[in-house]
C-alpha positions in Angstrom: 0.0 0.0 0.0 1.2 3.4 -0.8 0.7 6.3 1.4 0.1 9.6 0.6 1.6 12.4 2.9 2.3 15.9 3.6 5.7 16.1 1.1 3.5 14.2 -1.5 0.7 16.9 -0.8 3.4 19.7 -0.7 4.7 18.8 -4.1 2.0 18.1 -5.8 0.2 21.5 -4.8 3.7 23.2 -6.1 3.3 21.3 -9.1 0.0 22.1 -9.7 -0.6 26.2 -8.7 3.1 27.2 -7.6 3.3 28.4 -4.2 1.5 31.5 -2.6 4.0 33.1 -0.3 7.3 32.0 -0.9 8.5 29.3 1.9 4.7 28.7 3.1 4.6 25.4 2.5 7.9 24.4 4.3 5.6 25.5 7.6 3.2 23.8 9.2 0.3 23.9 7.2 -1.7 21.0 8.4 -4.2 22.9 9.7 -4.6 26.3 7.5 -7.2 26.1 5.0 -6.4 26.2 1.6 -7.8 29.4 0.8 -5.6 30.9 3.4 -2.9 29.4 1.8 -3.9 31.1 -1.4 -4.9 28.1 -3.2 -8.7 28.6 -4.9 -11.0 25.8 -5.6 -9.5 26.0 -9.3 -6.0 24.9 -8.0 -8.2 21.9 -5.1 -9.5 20.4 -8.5 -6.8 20.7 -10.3 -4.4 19.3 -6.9 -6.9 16.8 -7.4 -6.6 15.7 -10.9 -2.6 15.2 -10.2 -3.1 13.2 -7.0 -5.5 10.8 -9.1 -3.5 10.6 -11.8 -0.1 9.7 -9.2 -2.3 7.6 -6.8 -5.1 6.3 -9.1 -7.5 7.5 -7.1 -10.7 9.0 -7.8 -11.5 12.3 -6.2 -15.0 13.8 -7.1 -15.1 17.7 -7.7 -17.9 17.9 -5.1 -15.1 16.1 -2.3 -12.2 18.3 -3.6 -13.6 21.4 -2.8 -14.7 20.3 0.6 -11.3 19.1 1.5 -10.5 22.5 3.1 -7.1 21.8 4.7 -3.9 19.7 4.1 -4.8 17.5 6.7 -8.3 16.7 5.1 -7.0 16.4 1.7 -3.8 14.2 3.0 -6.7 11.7 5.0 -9.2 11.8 2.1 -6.7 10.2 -0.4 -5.3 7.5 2.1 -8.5 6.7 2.9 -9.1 5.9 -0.7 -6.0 4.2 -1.0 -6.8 2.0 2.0 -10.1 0.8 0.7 -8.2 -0.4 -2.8 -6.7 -3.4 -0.2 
């Protein structure tokens, strides 16, 4: 089983929309909602298109844009991965 964590989320979201505030996602951003992190719900659909493409996993648009922090998103996708096994 592969698990999906907070460098996989980190890079991805760089990959994806760049990165807000230079640094911002070297800091503990568990917690801070996306938005806050100046990530839209363009960039959450689009972070996750990439992650189902890397993880084949499914994310709907609906779920995507409810996943409003790091720690959601990073939970959402191993929980998907875990109920592949």
């Amino acid at each position: 089983m592969t698990e999906f964590t907070m460098d996989d989320l980190r890079r991805i979201l760089r990959a994806c929309a760049g990165e807000a505030t230079p640094g911002i996602l070297d800091t503990d951003i568990v917690d801070v909602p996306f938005r806050d992190l100046g990530y839209d719900s363009l960039a959450q659909l689009e972070l996750a298109s990439q992650i189902g493409r890397e993880y084949a996993t499914s994310i709907p648009d609906d779920a995507a844009v409810a996943l409003e922090t790091p720690r959601a998103a990073i939970a959402y996708v191993n929980d998907r991965i875990a109920a592949r096994v």
